[in-house]
C-alpha positions as CSV (number, residue, x, y, z in Angstrom):
1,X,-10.2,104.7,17.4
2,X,-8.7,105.9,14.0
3,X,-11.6,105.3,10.9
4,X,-9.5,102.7,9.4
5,X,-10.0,100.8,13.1
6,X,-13.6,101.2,13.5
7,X,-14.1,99.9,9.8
8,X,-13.0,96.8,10.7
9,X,-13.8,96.3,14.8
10,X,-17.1,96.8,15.4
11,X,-19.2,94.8,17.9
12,X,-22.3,92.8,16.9
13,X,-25.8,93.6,18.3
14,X,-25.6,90.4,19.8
15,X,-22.9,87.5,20.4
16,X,-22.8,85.2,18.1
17,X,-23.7,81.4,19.1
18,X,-20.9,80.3,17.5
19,X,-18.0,83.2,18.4
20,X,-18.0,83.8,14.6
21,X,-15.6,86.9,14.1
22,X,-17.3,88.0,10.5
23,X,-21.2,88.6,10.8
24,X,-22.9,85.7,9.6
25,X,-24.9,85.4,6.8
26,X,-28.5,85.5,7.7
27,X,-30.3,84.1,4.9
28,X,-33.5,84.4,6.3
29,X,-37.2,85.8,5.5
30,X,-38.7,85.7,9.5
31,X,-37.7,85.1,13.2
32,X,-39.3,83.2,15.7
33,X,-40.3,85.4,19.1
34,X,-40.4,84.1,22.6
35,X,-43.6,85.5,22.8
36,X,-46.8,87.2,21.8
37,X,-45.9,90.4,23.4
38,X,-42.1,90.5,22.1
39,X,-43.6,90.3,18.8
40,X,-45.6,92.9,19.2
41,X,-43.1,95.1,20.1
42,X,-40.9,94.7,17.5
43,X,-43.6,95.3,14.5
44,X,-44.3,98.1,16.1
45,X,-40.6,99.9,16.7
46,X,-40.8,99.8,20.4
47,X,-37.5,97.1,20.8
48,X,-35.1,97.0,18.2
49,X,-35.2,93.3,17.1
50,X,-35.6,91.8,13.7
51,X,-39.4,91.3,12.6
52,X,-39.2,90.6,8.7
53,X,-35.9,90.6,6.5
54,X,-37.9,93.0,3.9
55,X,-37.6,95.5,6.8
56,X,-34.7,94.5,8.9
57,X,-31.9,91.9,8.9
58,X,-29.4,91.5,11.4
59,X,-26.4,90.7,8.9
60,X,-27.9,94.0,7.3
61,X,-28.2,96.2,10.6
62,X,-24.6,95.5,11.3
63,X,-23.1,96.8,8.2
64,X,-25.8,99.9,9.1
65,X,-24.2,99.8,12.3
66,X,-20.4,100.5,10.9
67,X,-21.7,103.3,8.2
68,X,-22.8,104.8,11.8
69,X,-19.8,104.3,13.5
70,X,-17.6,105.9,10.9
71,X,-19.9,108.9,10.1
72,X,-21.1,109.6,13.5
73,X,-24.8,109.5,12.0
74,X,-28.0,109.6,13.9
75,X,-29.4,106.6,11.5
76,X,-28.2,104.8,8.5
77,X,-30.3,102.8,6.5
78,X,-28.8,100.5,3.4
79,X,-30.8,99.7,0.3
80,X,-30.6,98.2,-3.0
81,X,-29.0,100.5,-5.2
82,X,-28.0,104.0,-5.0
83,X,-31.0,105.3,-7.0
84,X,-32.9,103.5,-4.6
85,X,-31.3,105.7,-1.8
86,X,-31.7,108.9,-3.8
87,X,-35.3,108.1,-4.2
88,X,-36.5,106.7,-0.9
89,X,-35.0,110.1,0.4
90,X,-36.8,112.2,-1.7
91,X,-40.2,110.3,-1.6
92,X,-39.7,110.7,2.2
93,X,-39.1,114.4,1.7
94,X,-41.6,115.2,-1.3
95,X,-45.6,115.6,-1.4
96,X,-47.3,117.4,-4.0
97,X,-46.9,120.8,-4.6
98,X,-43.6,121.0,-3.1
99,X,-40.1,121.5,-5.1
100,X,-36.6,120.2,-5.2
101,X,-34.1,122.4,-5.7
102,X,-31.0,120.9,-7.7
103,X,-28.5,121.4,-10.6
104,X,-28.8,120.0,-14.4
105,X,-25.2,118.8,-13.9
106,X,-26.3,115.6,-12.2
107,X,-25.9,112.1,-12.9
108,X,-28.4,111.0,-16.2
109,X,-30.6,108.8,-14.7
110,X,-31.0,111.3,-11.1
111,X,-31.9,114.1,-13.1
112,X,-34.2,111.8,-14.6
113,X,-35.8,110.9,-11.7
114,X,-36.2,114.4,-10.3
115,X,-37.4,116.3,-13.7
116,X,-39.6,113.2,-15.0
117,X,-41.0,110.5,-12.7
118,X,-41.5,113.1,-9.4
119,X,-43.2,115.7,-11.6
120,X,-46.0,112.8,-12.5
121,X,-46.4,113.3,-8.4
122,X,-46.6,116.8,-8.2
123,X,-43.1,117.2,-7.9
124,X,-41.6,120.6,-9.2
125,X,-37.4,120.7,-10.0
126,X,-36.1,123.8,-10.4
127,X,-32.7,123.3,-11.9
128,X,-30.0,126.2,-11.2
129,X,-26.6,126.8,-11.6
130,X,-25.3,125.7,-7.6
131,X,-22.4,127.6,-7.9
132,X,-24.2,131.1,-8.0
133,X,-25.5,131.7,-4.7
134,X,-28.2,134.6,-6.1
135,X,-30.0,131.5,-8.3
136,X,-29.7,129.4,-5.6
137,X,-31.4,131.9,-3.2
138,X,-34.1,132.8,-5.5
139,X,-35.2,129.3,-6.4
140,X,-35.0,127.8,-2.8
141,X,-38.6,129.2,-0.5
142,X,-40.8,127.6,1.9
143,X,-42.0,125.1,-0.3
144,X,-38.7,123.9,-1.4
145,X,-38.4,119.9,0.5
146,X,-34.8,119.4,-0.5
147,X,-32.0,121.2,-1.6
148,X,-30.0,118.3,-3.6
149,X,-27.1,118.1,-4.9
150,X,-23.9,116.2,-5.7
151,X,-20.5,116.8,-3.9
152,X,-18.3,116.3,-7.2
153,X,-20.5,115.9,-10.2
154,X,-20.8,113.6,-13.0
155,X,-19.3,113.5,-15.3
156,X,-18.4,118.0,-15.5
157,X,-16.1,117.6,-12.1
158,X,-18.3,120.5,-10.6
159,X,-17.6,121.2,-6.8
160,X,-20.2,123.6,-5.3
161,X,-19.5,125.6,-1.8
162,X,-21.3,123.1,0.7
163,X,-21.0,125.8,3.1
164,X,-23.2,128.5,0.8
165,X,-25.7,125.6,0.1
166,X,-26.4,124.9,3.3
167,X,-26.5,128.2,4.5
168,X,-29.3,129.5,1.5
169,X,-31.1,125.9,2.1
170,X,-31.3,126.4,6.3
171,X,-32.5,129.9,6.1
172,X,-35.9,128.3,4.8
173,X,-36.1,125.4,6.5
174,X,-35.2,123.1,3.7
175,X,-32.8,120.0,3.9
176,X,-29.7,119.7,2.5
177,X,-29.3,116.8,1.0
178,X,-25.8,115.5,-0.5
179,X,-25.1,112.6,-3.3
180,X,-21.1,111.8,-2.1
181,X,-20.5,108.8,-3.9
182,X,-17.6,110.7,-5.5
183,X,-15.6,110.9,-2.3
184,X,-15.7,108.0,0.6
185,X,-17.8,109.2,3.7
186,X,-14.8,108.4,5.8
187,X,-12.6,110.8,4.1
188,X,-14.6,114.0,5.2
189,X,-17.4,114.8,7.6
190,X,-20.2,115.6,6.0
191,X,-22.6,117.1,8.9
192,X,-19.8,119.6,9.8
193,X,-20.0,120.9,6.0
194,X,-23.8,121.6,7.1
195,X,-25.4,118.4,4.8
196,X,-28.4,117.0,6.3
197,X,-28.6,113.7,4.7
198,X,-25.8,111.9,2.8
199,X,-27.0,109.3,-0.2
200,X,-24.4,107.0,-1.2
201,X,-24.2,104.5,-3.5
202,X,-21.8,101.6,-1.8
203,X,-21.7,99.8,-5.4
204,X,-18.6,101.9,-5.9
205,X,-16.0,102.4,-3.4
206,X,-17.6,100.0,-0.9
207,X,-18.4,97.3,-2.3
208,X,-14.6,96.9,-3.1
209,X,-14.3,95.2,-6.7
210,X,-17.8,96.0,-7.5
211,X,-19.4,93.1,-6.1
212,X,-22.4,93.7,-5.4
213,X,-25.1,96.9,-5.7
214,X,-26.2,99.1,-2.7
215,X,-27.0,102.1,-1.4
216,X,-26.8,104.1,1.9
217,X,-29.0,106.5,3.6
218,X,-26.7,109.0,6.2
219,X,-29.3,110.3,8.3
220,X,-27.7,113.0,11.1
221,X,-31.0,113.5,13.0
222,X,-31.2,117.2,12.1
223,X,-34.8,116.8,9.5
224,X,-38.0,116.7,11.8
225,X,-39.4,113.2,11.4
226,X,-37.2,112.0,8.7
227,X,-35.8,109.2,10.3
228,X,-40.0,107.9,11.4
229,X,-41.2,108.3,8.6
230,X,-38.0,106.7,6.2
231,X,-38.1,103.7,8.7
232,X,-42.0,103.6,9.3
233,X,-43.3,104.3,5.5
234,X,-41.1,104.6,2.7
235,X,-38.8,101.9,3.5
236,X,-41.8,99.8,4.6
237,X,-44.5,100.3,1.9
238,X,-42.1,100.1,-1.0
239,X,-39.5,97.4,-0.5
240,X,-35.8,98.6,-1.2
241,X,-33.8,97.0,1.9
242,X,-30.6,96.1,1.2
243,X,-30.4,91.9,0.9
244,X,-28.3,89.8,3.5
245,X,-26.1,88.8,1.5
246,X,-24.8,92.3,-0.3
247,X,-24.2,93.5,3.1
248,X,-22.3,90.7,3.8
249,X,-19.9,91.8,0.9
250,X,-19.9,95.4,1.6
251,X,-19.1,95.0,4.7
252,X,-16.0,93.4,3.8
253,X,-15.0,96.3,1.3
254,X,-15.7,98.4,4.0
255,X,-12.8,96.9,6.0
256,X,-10.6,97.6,3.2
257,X,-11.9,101.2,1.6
258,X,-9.3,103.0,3.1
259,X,-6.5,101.2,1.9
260,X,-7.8,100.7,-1.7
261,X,-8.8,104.3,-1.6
262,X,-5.6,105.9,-0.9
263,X,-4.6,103.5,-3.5
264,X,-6.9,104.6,-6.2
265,X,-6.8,108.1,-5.3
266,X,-2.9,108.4,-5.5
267,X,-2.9,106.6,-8.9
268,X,-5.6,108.8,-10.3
269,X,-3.6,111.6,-9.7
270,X,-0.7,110.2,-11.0
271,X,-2.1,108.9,-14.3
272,X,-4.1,112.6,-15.0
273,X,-0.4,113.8,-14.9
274,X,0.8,111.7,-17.1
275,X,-2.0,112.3,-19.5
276,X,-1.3,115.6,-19.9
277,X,1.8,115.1,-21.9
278,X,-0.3,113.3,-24.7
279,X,-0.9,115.4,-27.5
280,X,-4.3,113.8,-28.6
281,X,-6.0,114.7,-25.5
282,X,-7.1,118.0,-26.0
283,X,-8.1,118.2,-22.3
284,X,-7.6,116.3,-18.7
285,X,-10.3,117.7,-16.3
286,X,-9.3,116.4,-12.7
287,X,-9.9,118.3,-9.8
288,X,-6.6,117.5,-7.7
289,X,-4.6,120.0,-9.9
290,X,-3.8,122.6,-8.4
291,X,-4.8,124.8,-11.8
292,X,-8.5,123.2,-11.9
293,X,-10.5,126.0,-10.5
294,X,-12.1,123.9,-7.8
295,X,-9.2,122.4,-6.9
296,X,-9.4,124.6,-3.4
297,X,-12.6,124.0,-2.6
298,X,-12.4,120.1,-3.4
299,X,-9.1,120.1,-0.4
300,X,-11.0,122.9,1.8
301,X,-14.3,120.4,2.0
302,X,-13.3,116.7,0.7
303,X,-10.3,115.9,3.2
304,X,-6.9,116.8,0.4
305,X,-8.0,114.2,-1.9
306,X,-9.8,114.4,-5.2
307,X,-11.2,110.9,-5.9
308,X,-10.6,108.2,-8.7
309,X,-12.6,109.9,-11.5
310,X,-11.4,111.9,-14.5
311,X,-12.3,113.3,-17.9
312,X,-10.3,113.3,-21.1
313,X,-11.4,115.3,-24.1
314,X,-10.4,113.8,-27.2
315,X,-11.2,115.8,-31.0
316,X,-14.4,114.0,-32.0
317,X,-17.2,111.7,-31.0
318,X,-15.7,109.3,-33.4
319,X,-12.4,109.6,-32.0
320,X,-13.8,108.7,-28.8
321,X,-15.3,105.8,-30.6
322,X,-12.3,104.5,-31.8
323,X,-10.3,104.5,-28.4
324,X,-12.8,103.2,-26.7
325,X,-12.6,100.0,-29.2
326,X,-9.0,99.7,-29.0
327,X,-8.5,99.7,-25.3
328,X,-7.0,96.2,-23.8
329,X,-6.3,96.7,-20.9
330,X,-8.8,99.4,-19.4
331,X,-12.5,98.0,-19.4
332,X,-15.0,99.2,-21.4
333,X,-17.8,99.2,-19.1
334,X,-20.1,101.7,-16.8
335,X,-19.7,101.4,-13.0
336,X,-17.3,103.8,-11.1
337,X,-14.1,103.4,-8.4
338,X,-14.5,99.4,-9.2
339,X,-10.9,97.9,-8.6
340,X,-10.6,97.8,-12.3
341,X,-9.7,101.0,-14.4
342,X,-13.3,101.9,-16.3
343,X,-13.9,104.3,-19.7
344,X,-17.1,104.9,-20.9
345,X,-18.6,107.5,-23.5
346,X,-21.1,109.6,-21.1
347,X,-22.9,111.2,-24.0
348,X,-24.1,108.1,-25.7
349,X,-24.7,105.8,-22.9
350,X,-25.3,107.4,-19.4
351,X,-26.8,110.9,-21.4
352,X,-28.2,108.7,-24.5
353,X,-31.7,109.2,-23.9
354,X,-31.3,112.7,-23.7
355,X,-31.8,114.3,-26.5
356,X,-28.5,117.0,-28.2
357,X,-30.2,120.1,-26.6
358,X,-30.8,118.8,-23.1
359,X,-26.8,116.7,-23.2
360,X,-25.7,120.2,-23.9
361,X,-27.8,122.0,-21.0
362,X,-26.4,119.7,-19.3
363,X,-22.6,120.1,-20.4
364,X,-22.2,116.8,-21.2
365,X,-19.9,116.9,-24.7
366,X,-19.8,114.8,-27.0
367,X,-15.8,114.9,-27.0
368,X,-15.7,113.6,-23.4
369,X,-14.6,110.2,-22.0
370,X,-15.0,109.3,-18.4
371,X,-12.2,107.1,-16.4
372,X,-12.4,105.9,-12.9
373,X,-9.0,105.0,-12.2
374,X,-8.2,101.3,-10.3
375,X,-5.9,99.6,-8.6
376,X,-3.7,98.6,-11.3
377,X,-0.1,99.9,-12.0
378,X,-0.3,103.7,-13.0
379,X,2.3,102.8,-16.0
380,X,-0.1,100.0,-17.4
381,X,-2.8,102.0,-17.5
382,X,-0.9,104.9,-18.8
383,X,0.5,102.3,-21.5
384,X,-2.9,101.2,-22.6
385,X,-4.4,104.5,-22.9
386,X,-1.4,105.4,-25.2
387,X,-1.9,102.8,-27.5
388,X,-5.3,103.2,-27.7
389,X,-4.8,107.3,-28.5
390,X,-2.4,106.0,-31.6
């Protein structure tokens, strides 16, 4: 079956009592056993039943079960948020003394995380340009536990050679492990590009209108242990798994993701065309045209399609300002690929804690605005942007 098919058919674990066609809703904190020995084996891993809804949930296990379907992974496990994926990942990979190899051009509050809380662990990051293969080779060695990094970044629009990543990060033994929130999992095949473990956050595209938060862990089985010890101790021992209820709701975007995607994707390039004929942006960074310098690479890896996020650069911080506050249509607001077209000011709100000197490490200007482009008509969006610019 095409992926647009398997998003929306796929069989429950069990048959429902009732013949319900949409996985119920199992608002529920324990489950009863037949018996003594049952129970035991499904604490301890050896059936796959339910024990606990902190740990497993069967309204939970079959939106898992779809993720799996559609990426072909050996194990998928949904949590809270995306950070929450990003970091049970890496506190399943890390232990003190070991490093993480990854790129300052990273969403703010990931590069937080990396730098800041997993140093207090013993955690080194060594940041290095990922598009320069000899950095990248000389900061990965045999005590490197990840090499992370993220498939179109945010908000610079950088697109690294998967390929040469994976390649400099296998020689050693290290994972690859790949944030692809940018780009749907079902528009590319992520294991083929050589990534070990995919992180997604299913707030965005997923969730379909931005219902609900979430996050996925891809697993493809190629990690000694990964999968044990994600399932068996992180998961476990610190609490992230995804609620009934958001799963419920995701899985019901994810019945619809490729439709709104092609959407979303065909109006972002649209609108970043249109853009470019106003003369008060200064600059439209979007990696679907065919001048960007990654535009190759982003067809070559991510499936022909470049996603539903853009940059403008306007003249001044205060410029920004001021088109950001006389926007009507276009929300005001964080979030990305909700069905609602987003700006936001990246150097004062997602970079804001940073301080000038790390924002420009970083490459995150001052100058730049961020959209992620919905489902609304191209020429309203186009309209409102216009009349926000004058």
């Amino acid at each position: 079956m095409k992926k647009s098919t398997i998003a929306i058919q796929s069989p429950f674990p069990h048959r429902d009592a009732y013949g319900a066609i949409a996985m119920p809703v199992y608002h529920t904190d324990a489950y009863e056993f037949d018996n003594a020995a049952v129970m035991a084996d499904a604490f301890c891993g050896r059936i796959n039943e339910p024990d606990y809804s902190r740990i497993t949930n069967p309204t939970v296990i079959h939106f898992e079960n779809r993720v799996k379907a559609l990426t072909g992974a050996r194990d998928v496990v949904a949590v809270n948020s995306g950070m929450a994926a990003i970091s049970n990942v890496v506190l399943t990979l890390a232990s003190a003394g070991k490093n993480i190899v990854t790129s300052r051009h990273l969403f703010g509050n990931t590069f937080a995380l990396l730098s800041r809380t997993m140093a207090r662990f013993g955690v080194e990051c060594r940041a290095v340009d990922l598009l320069d293969e000899k950095q990248v080779t000389e900061a990965v060695d045999a005590d490197t536990c990840a090499l992370f990094f993220e498939i179109l970044t945010n908000p610079q629009l950088e697109v690294a050679d998967v390929a040469m990543l994976a390649r400099v990060a296998h020689a050693c033994g290290a994972p690859l492990v790949a944030d692809t929130t940018a780009i749907p999992f079902t528009e590319f095949d992520a294991h083929a590009l050589g990534v070990d473990i995919e992180v997604v956050s299913s707030t965005k595209y997923i969730s379909g209108g931005a219902t609900t938060i979430g996050g996925l862990i891809i697993d493809y089985g190629t990690v000694k242990n990964f999968d044990e010890r994600l399932r068996r101790d992180t998961l476990m021992n610190f609490g992230a798994y995804m609620t009934p209820h958001v799963a419920y709701m995701q899985t019901l975007g994810l019945e619809n993701l490729a439709a709104r995607y092609a959407l979303q994707s065909a109006n972002t390039a649209a609108l970043a065309r249109k853009l470019r004929t106003l003369p008060q942006i200064k600059e439209v960074n979007y990696t679907g045209f065919e001048d960007n310098p990654y535009n190759k690479l982003m067809v070559k890896q991510y499936g022909g399609t470049a996603g539903a996020m853009m940059t403008i650069d306007l003249e001044s911080e205060q410029a920004c300002y001021d088109f950001l506050n006389k926007l009507q249509l276009v929300k005001r607001a964080t979030n990305l690929f909700d069905n609602k077209t987003l700006a936001i000011h990246p150097a004062s709100t997602i970079f804001g804690p940073f301080t000038p000197e790390q924002r420009k490490a970083m490459d995150v200007k001052d100058t730049t605005i961020r959209l992620s482009v919905g489902l609304e008509d191209v020429d309203d969006i186009f309209n409102d942007i216009s009349q926000a610019l004058n």
